[in-house]
Each structure stands twice: as structure tokens, then as C-alpha cells.
C-alpha positions as CSV (number, residue, x, y, z in Angstrom):
1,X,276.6,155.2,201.1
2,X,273.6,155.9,199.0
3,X,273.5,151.7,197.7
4,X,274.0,151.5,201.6
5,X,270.5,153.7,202.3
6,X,268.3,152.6,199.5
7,X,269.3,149.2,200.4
8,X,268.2,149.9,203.9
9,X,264.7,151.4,202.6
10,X,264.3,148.5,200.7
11,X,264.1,146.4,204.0
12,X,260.4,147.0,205.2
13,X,259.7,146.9,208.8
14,X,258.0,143.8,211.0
15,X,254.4,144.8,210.2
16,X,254.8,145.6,206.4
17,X,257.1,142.8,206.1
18,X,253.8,140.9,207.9
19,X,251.4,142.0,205.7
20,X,253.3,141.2,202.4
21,X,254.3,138.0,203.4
22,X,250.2,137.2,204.2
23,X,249.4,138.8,200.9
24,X,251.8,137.1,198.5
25,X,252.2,133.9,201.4
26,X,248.7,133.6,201.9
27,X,247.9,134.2,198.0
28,X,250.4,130.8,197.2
29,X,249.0,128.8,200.2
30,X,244.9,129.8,199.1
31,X,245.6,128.4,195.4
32,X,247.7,125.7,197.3
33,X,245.0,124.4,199.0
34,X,242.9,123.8,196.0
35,X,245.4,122.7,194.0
36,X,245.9,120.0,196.5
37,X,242.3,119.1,196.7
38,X,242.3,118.7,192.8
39,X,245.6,116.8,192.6
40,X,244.3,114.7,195.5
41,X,241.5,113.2,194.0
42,X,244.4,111.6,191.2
43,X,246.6,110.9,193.5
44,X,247.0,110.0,197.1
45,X,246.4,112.9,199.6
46,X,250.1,112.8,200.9
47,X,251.6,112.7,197.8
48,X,249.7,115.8,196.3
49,X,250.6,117.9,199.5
50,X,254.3,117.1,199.2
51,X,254.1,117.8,195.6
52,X,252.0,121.1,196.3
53,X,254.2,122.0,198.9
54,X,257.4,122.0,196.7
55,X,255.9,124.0,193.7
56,X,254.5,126.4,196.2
57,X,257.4,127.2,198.3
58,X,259.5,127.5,195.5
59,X,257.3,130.3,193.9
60,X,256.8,131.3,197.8
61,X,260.4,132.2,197.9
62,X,260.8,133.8,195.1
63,X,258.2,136.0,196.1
64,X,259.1,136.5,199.5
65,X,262.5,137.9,198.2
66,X,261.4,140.1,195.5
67,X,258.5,141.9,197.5
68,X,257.8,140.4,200.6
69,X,261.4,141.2,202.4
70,X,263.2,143.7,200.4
71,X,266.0,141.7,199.0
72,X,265.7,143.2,195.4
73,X,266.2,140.4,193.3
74,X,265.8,136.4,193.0
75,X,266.7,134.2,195.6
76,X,269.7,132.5,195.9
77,X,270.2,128.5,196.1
78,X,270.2,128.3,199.8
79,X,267.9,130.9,200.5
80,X,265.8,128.5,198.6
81,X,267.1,125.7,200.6
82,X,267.0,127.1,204.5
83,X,263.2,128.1,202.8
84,X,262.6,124.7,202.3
85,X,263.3,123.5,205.7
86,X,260.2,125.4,207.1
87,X,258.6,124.5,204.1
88,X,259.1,120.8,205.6
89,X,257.9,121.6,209.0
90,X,254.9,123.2,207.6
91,X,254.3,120.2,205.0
92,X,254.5,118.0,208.5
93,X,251.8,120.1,210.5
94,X,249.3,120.6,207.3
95,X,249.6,116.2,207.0
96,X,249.5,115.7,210.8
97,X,246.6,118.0,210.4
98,X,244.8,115.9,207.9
99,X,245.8,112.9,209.6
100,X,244.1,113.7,213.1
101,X,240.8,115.2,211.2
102,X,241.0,111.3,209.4
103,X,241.0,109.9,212.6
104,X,238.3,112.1,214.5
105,X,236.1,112.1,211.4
106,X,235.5,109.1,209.6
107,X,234.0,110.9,206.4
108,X,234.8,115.0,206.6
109,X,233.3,117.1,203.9
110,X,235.6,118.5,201.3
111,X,234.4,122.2,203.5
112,X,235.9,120.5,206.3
113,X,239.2,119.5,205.2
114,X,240.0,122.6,203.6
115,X,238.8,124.7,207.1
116,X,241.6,121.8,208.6
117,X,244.2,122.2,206.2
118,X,243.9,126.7,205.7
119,X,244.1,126.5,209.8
120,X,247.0,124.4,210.0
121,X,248.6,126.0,206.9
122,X,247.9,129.5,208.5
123,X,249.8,128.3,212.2
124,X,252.8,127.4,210.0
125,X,252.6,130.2,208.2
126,X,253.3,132.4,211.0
127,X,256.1,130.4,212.3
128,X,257.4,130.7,208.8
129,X,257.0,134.2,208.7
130,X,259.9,134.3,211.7
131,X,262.2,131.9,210.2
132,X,262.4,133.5,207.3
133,X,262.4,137.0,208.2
134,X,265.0,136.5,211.7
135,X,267.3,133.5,209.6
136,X,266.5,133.3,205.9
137,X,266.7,137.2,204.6
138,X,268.2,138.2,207.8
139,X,271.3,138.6,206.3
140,X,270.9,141.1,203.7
141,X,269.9,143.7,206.6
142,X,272.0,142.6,209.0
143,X,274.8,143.8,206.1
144,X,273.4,147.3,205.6
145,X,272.9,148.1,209.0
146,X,276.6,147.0,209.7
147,X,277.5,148.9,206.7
148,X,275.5,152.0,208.0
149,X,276.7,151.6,211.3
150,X,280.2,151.9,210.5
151,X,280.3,154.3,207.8
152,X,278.6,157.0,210.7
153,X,281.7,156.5,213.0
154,X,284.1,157.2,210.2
155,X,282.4,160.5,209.3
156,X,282.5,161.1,213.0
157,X,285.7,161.3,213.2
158,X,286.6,163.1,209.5
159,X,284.5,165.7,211.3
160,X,286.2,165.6,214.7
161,X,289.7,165.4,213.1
162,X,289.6,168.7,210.8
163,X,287.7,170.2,214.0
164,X,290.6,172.5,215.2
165,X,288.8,172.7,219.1
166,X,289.6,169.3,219.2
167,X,291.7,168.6,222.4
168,X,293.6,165.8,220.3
169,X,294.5,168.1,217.5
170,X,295.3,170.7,220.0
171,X,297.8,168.4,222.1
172,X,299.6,167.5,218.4
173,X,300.0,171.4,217.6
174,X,301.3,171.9,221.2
């Protein structure tokens, strides 16, 4: 029962799980951004996001499941995997981004694209923030609650059984 509880603190609540996930999340995504800028001008734009992207999440992961959402240790293989799905969306939304600020602005200032591409990395972002805390490390909480919740009934009835007022051990002595 005590791995069962300090498991349980480990898991932080909705707004500190929020605020870590901006902190280490947002961190990642900042030195994303410029990393893509500067890979950008070697290689084509699309190419340096999806390359950014992968580097990122993966170290985004890892993070998210050391500090960010409690789960005391490294990631496993598919948390790293169901992470990279909204990984994939938010690759999509940063490029779609990009792609309708190309289309609207026929030269944008470096200022510019990186006010586009923080915007539409910050909408994902919270999108991911769900995904990852309601399906990706969902699981390891969902576990100690159900192992909380059932260890409670058992003492429950340890306590009710040795209780001698109890009408069920009174009908057995009767």
C-alpha cells in the first residue's frame, strides 16, 4: 500500500501537470523553433520541421514522463509511439501554419514566421497536453487509483469482520 500512495503523489494534479508540461513542453518547442529556423536555411523548411519535430518529441517524452506527469522513470516504446501521433498532428498544424503565412505573405520576416510557427506550436501544444495526459500516461494513474480503491474495501471489511456488533458475525454465533 505505501508503493500504492507514493505512487499516487507522484501523479500531480491538472494544473501542475499544466504547468510542467508548459515549462519542460514549452522549453523543447522554444529551442525547437530556432533550431528549425537554423536547419531551414540548409535545408528545405518541411524537411527541418519534420526532422525538428522528431528530435524534439522524443526528448519531449522523455521529459513529460520523468517530471511532467509523474510516471517515475523513462518512457516506454509506445508511450513514445502514441506520443508521436500528436507529435504528427502538431507537425501538420505548425506546416499548415507556415504554408497559409506563405500564401498570405509573399516575403514574411524571419519575426514573422517565428510569431506564426510559436502560435501554431502553442494551439497544438495544448491539444497535446490532453492527449497525453487523458491517453498517453493515463494509465499509470488509472492503476493506482484502482489499486487504492480496492485495497480501502478490503480493510473495510477486515475491520467489519473482527467487529463483534456486526449483525453478520452475530447471526453466525447464533
Amino acid at each position: 500500500m505505501d508503493t500504492a500512495q507514493s505512487q499516487q503523489q507522484a501523479a500531480p494534479g491538472a494544473f501542475t501537470a499544466f504547468t510542467r508540461f508548459v515549462l519542460c513542453g514549452g522549453g523543447v518547442g522554444l529551442a525547437s523553433s530556432f533550431a528549425v529556423a537554423e536547419l531551414a536555411s540548409w535545408i528545405p523548411w518541411g524537411l527541418a520541421n519534420a526532422l525538428i519535430t522528431a528530435v524534439s518529441t522524443l526528448l519531449a517524452t522523455e521529459l513529460h514522463a520523468r517530471f511532467t506527469f509523474g510516471a517515475g522513470g523513462r518512457a516506454t516504446w509506445r508511450q513514445h509511439a502514441q506520443s508521436a501521433g500528436s507529435a504528427a498532428a502538431a507537425y501538420t498544424v505548425t506546416c499548415m501554419a507556415m504554408l497559409v503565412l506563405q500564401q498570405l505573405v509573399a516575403a514574411p520576416s524571419a519575426v514573422l514566421e517565428q510569431v506564426v510557427y510559436l502560435s501554431a506550436s502553442a494551439l497544438a501544444g495544448v491539444a497535446r497536453f490532453a492527449v497525453l495526459r487523458l491517453v498517453v500516461f493515463a494509465r499509470k494513474r488509472s492503476q493506482v487509483v484502482a489499486t487504492v480503491r480496492t485495497a480501502r474495501p478490503v480493510h473495510a471489511t477486515v475491520a467489519r469482520v473482527a467487529s463483534p456488533a456486526d449483525p453478520a458475525v452475530l447471526c453466525r454465533t447464533a
